[in-house]
Backbone as CSV, one residue per row, in Angstrom:
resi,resn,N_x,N_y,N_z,CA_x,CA_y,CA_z,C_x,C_y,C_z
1,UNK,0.827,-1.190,0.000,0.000,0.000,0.000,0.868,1.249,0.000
2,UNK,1.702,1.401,0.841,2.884,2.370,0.865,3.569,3.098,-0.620
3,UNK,3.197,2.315,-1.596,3.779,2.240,-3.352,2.963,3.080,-3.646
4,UNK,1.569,2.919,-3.294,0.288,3.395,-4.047,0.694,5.017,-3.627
5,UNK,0.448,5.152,-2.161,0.387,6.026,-1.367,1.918,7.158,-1.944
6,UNK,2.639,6.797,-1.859,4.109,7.305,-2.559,3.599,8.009,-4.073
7,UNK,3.320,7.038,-4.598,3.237,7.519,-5.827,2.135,8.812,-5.850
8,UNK,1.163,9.076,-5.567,0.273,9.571,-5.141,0.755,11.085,-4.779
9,UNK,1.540,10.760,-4.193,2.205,11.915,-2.962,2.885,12.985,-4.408
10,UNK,4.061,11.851,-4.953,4.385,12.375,-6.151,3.698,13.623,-6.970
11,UNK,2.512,13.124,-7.474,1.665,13.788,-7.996,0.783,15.047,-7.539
12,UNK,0.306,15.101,-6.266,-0.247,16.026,-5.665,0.537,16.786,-4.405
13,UNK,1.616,16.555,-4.034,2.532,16.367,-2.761,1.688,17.227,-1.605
14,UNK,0.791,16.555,-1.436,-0.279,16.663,-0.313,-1.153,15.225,0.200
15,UNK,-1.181,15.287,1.390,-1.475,14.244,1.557,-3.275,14.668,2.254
16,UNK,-3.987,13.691,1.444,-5.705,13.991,1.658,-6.233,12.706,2.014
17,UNK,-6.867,12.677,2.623,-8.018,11.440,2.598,-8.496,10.613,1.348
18,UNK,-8.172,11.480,0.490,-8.207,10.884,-1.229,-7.239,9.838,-1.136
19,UNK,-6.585,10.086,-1.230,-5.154,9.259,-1.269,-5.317,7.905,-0.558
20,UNK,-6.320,7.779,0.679,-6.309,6.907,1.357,-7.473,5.956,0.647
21,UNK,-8.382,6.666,0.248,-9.248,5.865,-0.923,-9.007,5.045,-1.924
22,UNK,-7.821,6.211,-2.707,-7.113,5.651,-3.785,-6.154,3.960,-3.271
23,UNK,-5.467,4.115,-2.251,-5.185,2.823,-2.025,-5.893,1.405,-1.515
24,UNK,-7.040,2.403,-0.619,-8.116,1.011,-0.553,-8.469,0.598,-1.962
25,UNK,-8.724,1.112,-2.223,-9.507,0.833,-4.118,-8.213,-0.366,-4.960
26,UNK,-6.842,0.528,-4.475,-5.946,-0.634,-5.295,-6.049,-1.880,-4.445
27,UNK,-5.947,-1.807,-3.168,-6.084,-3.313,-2.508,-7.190,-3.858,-2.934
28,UNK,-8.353,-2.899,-2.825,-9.775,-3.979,-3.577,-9.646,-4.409,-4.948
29,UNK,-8.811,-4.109,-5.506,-8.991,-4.250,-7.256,-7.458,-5.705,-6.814
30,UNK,-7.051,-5.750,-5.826,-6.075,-6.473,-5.955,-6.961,-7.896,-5.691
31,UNK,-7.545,-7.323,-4.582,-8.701,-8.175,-3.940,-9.434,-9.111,-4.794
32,UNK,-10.336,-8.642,-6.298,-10.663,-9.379,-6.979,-9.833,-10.162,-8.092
33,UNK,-8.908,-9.750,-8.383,-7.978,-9.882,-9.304,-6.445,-11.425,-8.939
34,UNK,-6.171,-10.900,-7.633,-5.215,-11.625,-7.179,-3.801,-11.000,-7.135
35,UNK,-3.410,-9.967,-8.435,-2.486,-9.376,-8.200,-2.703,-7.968,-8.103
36,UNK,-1.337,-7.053,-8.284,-1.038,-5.666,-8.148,-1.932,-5.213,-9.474
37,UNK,-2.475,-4.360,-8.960,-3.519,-3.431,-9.993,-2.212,-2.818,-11.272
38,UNK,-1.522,-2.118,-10.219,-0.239,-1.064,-11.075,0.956,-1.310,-10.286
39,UNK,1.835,-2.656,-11.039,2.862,-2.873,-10.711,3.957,-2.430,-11.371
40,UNK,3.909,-1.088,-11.131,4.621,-0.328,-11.628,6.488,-0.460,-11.138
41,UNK,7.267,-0.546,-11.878,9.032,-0.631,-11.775,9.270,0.843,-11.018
42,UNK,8.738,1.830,-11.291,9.114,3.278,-10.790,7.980,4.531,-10.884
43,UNK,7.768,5.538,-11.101,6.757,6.405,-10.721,6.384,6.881,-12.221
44,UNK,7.296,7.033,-12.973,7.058,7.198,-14.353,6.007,5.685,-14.995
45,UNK,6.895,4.636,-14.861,5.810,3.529,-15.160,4.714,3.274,-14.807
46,UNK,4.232,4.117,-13.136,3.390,3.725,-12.357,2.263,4.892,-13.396
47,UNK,2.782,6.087,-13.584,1.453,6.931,-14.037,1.374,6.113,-15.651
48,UNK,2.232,5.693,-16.176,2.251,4.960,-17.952,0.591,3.928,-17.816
49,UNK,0.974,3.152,-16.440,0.148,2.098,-15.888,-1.432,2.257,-15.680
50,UNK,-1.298,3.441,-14.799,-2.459,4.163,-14.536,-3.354,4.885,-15.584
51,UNK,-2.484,5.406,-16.966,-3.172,6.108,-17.809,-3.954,5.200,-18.706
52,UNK,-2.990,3.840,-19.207,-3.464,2.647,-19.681,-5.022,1.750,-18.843
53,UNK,-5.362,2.386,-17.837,-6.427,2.054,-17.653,-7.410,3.027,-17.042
54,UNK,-7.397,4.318,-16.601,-8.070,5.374,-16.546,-8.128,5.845,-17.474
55,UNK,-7.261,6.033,-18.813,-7.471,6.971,-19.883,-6.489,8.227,-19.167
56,UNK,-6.116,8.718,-20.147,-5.650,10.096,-20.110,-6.378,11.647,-19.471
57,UNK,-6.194,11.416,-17.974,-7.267,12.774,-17.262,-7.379,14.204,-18.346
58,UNK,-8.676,14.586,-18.174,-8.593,15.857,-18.720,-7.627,16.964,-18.721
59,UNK,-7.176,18.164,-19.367,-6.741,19.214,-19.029,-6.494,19.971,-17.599
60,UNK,-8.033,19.817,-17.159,-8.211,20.873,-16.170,-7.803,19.916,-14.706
61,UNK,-7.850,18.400,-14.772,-7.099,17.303,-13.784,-5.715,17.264,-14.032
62,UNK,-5.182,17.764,-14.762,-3.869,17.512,-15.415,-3.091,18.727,-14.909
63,UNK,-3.915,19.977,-14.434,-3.105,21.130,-14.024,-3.247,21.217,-12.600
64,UNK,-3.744,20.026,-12.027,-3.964,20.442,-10.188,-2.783,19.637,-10.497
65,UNK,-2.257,18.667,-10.745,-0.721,18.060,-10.282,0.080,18.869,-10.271
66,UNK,0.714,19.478,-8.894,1.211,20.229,-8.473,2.855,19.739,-8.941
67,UNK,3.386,18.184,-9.227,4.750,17.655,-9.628,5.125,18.395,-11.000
68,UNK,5.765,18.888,-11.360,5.923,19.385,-12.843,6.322,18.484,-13.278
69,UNK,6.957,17.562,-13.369,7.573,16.593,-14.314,6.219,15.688,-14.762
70,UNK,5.480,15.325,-13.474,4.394,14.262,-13.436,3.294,15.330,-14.824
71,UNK,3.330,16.524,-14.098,2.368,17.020,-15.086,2.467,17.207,-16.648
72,UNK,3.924,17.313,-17.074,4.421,17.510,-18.204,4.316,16.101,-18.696
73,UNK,4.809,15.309,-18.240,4.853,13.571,-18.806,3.702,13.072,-19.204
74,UNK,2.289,13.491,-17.807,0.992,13.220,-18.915,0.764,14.044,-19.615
75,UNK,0.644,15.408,-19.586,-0.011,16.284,-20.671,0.642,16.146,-21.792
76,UNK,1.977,15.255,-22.032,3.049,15.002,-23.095,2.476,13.873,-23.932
77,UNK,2.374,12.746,-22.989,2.131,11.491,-23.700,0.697,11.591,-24.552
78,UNK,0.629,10.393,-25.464,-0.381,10.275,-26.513,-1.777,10.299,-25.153
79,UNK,-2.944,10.503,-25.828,-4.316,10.416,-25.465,-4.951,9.413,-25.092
80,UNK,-4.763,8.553,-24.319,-5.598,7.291,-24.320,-6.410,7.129,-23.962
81,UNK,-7.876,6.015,-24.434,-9.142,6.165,-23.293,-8.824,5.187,-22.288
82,UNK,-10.142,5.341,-21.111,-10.027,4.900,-20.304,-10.356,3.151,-20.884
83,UNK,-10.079,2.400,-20.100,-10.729,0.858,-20.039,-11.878,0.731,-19.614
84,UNK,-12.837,0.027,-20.211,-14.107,-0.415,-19.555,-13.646,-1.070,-18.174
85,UNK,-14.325,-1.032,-16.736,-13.784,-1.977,-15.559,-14.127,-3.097,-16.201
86,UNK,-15.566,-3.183,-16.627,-16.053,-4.619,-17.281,-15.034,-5.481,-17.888
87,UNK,-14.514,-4.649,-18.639,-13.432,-5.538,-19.695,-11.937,-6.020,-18.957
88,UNK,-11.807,-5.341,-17.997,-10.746,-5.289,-16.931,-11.069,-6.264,-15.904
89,UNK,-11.736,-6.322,-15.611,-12.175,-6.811,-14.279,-13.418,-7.734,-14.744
90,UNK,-13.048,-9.086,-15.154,-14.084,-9.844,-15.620,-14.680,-10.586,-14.921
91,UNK,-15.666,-11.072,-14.680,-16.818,-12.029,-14.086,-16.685,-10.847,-12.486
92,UNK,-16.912,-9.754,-12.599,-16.728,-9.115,-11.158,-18.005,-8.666,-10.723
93,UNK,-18.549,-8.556,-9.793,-19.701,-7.732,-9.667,-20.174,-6.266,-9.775
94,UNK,-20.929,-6.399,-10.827,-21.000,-4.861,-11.494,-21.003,-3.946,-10.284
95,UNK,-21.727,-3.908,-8.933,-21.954,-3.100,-7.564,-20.218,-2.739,-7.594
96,UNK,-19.712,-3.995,-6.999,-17.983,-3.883,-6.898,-17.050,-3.055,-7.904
97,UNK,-17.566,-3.287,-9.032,-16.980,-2.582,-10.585,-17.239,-0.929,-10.195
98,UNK,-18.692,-0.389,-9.915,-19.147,0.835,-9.841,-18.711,1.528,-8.668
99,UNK,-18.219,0.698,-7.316,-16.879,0.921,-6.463,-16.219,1.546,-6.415
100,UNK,-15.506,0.204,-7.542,-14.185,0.248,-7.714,-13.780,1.813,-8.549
101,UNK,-14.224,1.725,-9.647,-14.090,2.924,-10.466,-14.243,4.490,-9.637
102,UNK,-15.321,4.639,-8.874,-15.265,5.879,-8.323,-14.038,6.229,-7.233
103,UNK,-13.383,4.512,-6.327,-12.504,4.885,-5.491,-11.294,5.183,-6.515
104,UNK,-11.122,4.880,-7.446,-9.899,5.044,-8.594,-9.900,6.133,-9.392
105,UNK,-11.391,6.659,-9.028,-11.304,8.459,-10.116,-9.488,9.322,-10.221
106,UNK,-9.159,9.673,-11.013,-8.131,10.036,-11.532,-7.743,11.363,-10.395
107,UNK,-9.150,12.356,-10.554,-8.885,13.545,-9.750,-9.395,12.941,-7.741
108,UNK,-8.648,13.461,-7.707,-8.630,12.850,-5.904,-10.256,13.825,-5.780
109,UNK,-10.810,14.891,-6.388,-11.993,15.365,-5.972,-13.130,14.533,-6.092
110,UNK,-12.804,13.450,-6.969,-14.211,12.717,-7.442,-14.223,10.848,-7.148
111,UNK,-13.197,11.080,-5.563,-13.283,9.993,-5.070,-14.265,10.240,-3.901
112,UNK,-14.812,8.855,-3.569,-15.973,9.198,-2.465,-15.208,9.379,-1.401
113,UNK,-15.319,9.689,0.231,-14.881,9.785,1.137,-15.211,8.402,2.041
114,UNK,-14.819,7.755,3.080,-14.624,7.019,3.751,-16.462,6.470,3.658
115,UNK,-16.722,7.426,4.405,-18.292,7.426,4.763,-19.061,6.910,3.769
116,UNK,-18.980,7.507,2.558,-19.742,7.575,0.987,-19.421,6.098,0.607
117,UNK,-18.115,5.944,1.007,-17.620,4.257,0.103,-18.799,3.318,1.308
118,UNK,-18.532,4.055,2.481,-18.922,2.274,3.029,-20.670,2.502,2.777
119,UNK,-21.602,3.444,2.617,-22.902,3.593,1.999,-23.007,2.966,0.712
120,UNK,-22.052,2.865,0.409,-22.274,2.238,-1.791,-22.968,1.261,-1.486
121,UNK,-23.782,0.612,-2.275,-24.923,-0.086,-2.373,-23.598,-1.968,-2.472
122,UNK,-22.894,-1.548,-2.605,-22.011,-2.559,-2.500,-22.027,-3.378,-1.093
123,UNK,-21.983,-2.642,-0.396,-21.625,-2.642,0.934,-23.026,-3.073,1.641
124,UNK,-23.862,-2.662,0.961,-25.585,-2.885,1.673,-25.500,-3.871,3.286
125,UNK,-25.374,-5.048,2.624,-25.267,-6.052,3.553,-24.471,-6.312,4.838
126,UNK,-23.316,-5.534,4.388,-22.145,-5.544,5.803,-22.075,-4.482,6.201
127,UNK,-22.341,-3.100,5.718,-22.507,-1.869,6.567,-23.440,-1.243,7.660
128,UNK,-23.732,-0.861,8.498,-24.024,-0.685,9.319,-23.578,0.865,10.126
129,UNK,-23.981,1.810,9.766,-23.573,3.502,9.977,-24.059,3.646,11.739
130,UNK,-24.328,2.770,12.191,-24.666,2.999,14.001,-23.108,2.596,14.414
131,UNK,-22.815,1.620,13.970,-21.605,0.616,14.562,-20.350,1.254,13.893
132,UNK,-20.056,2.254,12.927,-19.073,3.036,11.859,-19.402,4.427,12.514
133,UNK,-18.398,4.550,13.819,-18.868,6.365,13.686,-17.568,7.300,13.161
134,UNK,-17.741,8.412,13.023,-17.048,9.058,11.969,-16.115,9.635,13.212
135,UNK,-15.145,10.693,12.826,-14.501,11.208,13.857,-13.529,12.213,12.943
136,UNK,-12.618,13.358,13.462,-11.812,14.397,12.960,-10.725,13.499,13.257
137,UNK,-9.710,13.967,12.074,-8.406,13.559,11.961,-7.581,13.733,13.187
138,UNK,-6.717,12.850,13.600,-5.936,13.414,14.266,-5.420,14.088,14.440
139,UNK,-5.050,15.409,15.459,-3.993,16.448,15.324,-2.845,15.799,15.178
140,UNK,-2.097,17.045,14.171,-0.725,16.657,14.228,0.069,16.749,15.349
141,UNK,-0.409,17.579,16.461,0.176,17.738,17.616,0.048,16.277,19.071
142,UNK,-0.038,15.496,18.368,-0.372,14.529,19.159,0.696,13.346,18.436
143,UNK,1.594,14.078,17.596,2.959,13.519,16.737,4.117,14.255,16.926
144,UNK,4.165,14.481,18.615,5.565,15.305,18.766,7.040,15.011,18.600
145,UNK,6.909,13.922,18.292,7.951,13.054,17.758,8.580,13.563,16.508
């Protein structure tokens, strides 16, 4: 998870609750699959990886990456579309597929939040919002270390 999370960092060098989505989503996609979603060799391969199955983010996702290199390398490379999950992710459950895809949105804005994922109709059966209570991040001041 630490790979996902790294790479991530790369790209936005902020660290959000997005980010933490984005790696549940790769463990779940690992989850149905068996292996690494984006077993990427290095950070350049890792976004090559990522574009090959998100498609090439828009313009206006392409200028919040705060990395210049990251941003120049996609706005550089050819156009690609995204992958169907369907076609990716075969015999999977479409609920799980419709998941999966929103925890993997490209722009960290149009991932659901903690709360939102465990409501997905995916989840129906094992969620439970009495027994899941929410809470504020930890202060950083409680990391005096």
């Amino acid at each position: 998870m630490m790979w996902y999370v790294l790479s991530l960092r790369v790209l936005y060098l902020q660290y959000t609750p997005a980010i933490d989505i984005w790696s549940i989503g790769c463990i779940f996609a690992e989850m149905l699959t068996g292996k690494p979603l984006f077993p990427g060799k290095n950070v350049v391969h890792q976004l090559y990886l990522k574009t090959d199955l998100l498609g090439t983010p828009p313009p206006e996702t392409i200028a919040k990456i705060r990395n210049k290199k990251a941003r120049r390398y996609i706005g550089n490379t050819r156009k690609k579309p995204p992958v169907p999950f369907a076609q990716k992710f075969t015999h999977t459950d479409p609920l799980a597929l419709r998941l999966l895809e929103h925890m993997l949105a490209f722009d960290p804005k149009d991932r659901p939040s903690a709360e939102e994922a465990l409501a997905d109709p995916y989840f129906r059966s094992l969620s439970n919002v009495d027994r899941e209570p929410s809470s504020h991040p930890i202060s950083k001041l409680d990391f005096e270390f």
